[in-house]
N, C-alpha and C positions, 0 to 999 in steps of 0.2 A: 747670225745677225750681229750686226757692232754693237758695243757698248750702250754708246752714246744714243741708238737710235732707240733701243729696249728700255731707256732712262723716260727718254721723252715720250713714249707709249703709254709709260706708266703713271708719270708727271702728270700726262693728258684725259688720263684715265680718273685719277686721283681727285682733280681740277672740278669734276661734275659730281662729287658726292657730298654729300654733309659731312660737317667737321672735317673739311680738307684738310685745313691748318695743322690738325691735331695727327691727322693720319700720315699725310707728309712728313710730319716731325719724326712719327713714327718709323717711315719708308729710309728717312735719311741716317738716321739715330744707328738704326738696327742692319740696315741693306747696305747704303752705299756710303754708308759711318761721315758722311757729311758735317755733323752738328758738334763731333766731340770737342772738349776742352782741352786739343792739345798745346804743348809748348808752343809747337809752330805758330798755333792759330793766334793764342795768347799773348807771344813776340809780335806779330803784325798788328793785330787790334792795339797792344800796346804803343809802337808806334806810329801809327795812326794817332791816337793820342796825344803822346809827346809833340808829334807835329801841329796837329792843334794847338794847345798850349802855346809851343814856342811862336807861332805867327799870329796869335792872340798877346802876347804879350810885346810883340816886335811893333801892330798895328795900333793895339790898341792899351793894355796895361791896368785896367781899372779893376783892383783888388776886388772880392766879393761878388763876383762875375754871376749872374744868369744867364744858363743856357740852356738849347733848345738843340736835342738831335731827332735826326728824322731817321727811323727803322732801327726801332730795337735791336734786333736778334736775338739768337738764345742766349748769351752771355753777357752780363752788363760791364765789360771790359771799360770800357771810353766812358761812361758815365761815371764811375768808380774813380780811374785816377784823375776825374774831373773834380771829384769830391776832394780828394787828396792834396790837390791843389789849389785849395779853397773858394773854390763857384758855392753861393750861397745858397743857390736854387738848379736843377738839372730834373727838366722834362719831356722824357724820352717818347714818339708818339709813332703810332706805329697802326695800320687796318688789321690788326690778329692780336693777340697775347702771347707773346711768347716768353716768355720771364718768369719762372718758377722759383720756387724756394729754396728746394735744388742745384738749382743752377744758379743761385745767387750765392750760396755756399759756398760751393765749388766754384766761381769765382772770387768770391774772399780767399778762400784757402789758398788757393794761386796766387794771388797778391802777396799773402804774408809770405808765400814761400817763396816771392822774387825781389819781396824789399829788402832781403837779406844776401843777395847773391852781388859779391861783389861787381862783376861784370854791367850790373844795371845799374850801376851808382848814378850813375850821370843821366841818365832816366829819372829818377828818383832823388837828386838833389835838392829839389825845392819845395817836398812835399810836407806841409803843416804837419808836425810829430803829433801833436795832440788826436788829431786826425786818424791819424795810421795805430795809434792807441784804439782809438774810439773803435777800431774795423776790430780788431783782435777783442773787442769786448763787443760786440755784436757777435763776432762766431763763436764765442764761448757762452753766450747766452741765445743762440739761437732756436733751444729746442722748446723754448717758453713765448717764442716772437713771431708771427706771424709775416707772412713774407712781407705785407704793409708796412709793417711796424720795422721793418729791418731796413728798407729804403728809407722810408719818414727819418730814421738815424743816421742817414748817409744823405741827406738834402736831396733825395731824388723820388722821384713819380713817373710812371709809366700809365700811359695813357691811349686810350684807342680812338682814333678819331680821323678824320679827313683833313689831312693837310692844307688841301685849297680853303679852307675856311674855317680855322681856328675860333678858339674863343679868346684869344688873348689879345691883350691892350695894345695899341700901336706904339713902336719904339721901345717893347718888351725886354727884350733880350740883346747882349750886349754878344752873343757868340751865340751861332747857330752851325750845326755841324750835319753833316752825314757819310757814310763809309759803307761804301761800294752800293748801294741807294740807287743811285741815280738810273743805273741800268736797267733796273728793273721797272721803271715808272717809264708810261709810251709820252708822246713830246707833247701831244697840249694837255693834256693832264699836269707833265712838268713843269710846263709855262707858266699852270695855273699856279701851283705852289710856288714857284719862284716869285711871283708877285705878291701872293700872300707873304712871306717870308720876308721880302724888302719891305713890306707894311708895317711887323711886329717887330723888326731888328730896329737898334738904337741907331741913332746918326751914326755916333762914332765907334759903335761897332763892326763885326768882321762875320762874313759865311766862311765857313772853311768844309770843301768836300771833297772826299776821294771819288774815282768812277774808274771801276772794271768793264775795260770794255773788249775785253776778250768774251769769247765762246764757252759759256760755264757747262757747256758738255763735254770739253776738253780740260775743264778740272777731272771728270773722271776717267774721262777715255783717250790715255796718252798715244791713240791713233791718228787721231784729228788734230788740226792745224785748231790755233784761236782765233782762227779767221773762217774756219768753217765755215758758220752759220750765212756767209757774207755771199755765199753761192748761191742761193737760194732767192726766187722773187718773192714779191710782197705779201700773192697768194697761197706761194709754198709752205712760207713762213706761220703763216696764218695756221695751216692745218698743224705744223711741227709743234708750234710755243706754245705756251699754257698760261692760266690765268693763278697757279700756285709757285711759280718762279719765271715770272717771264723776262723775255730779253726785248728790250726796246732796236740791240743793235746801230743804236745811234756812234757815229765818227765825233772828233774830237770838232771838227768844223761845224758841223751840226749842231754840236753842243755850246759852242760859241756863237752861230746864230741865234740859240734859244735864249741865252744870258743878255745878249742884246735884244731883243723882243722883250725880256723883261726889264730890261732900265738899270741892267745892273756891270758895274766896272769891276773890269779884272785886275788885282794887286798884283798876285803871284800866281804863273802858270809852272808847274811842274811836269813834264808830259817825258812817258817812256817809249820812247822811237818804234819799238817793236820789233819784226822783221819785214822788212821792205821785199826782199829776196822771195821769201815765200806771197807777198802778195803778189807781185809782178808776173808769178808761175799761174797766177787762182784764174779762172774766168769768172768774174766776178758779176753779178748780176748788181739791174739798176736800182738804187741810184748809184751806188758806192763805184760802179766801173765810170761814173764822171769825175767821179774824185780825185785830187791828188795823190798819188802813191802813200806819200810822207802823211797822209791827215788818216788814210784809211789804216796804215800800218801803226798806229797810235795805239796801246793796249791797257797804258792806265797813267791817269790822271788825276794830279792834286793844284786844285783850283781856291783859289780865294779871291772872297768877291766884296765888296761894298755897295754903298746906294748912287 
């Protein structure tokens, strides 16, 4: 049996018990080492970052920044060098808990051990020194701080809650972010939060999001195309996905009709081409075989939005 398919068996399986969340972490963590903190993971989270930052500071500029990211993850990578860069406020909201104390740790500790590495200077040029003091006296006083009390030091909160319907003030936040998010939320659920989101964002602030929109079963199973999933009709789909990682499968057009349903204008489109070649070979089931080559062969995208 492939990979991929024994993934989604288990995914699916996983999906109908109590403490999914917890038990999945588990599946990833220990099975298919999904969740680790490594270099790799922590280079890309990193930049994801920096790219925020820098079209945060290109669009918009206002020192003291509050911000809003949608989906935690287990590592609070992007909220961190948010802090670094002096966002006053950073509130991460997420349907699970995933943010330990642990793993907040172990994210500092990777921090101090890459503000040090010449290669990321430029990364790391702008970042408030007081700042990056204050992170190396949170890890050395960490075994007296409860994981609260170690974000409260870092201007950050995590929070569990429904994105379509915040409790926050309209024209909130001046930066709203999310990183590889989008794929996993289905299209009017996303709708909804994109309208919420332009309700809480400032005029003159900026969305800035990434969106993986490859096959996350071919992150593990180097058998399959990242287009895989795209064979499959609406029904197939239905039995394969899961409700603890799912894939929405939305094209980058798609995702552009959804931005215009909610009112909202594109600054900066960043989109990677993908392989055209191997979609041309797929028999691609509907809707995506109406599509453009060039829109379905799209694998990831950084998007930035305003009102």
């Amino acid at each position: 049996m492939k990979i991929w398919i024994i993934k989604a068996i288990v995914q699916k399986m996983i999906s109908y018990l109590p403490w999914k969340h917890s038990v999945n972490y588990f599946f990833q963590k220990y099975i298919t080492r999904g969740v680790q903190l490594t270099d790799a993971y922590f280079e890309d989270k990193l930049m994801h970052a920096f790219n925020h930052i820098e079209y945060y500071k290109m669009h918009v500029g206002i020192p003291g920044f509050k911000v809003l990211e949608l989906g935690s993850g287990w590592y609070p990578v992007i909220p961190i060098y948010f802090y670094l860069n002096g966002a006053s406020e950073i509130i991460s909201i997420d349907i699970a808990q995933h943010i330990t104390k642990k793993n907040l740790e172990k994210t500092i500790k990777k921090f101090l051990e890459y503000l040090s590495k010449i290669e990321f200077q430029d990364i790391f040029l702008h970042i408030d020194e007081n700042r990056k003091a204050n992170l190396q006296y949170v890890l050395n006083e960490n075994k007296t701080l409860s994981a609260d009390e170690i974000m409260l030091k870092l201007n950050m909160d995590f929070q569990i809650q429904d994105a379509r319907k915040s409790h926050f003030e309209s024209n909130y936040f001046e930066l709203i972010t999310s990183n590889n998010t989008f794929e996993h939320i289905y299209e009017k659920i996303l709708v909804d939060i994109l309208i919420e989101f332009k309700r809480i964002l400032h005029p003159n602030g900026i969305m800035s999001h990434f969106i993986d929109m490859s096959d996350h079963f071919a992150h593990l199973d180097s058998n399959i195309s990242i287009y895989n999933f795209l064979q499959f009709s609406e029904k197939q789909w239905k039995r394969i996905d899961n409700t603890i990682q799912p894939q929405n499968r939305l094209r980058i057009n798609q995702y552009k009709d959804i931005l215009k349903e909610a009112s909202l204008a594109i600054l900066e489109e960043i989109n990677r081409p993908g392989d055209m070649e191997i979609v041309k070979k797929m028999k691609l089931a509907n809707p995506f075989s109406k599509f453009s080559c060039a829109d379905v062969a799209v694998s990831h995208s950084h998007i930035v939005l305003q009102k």
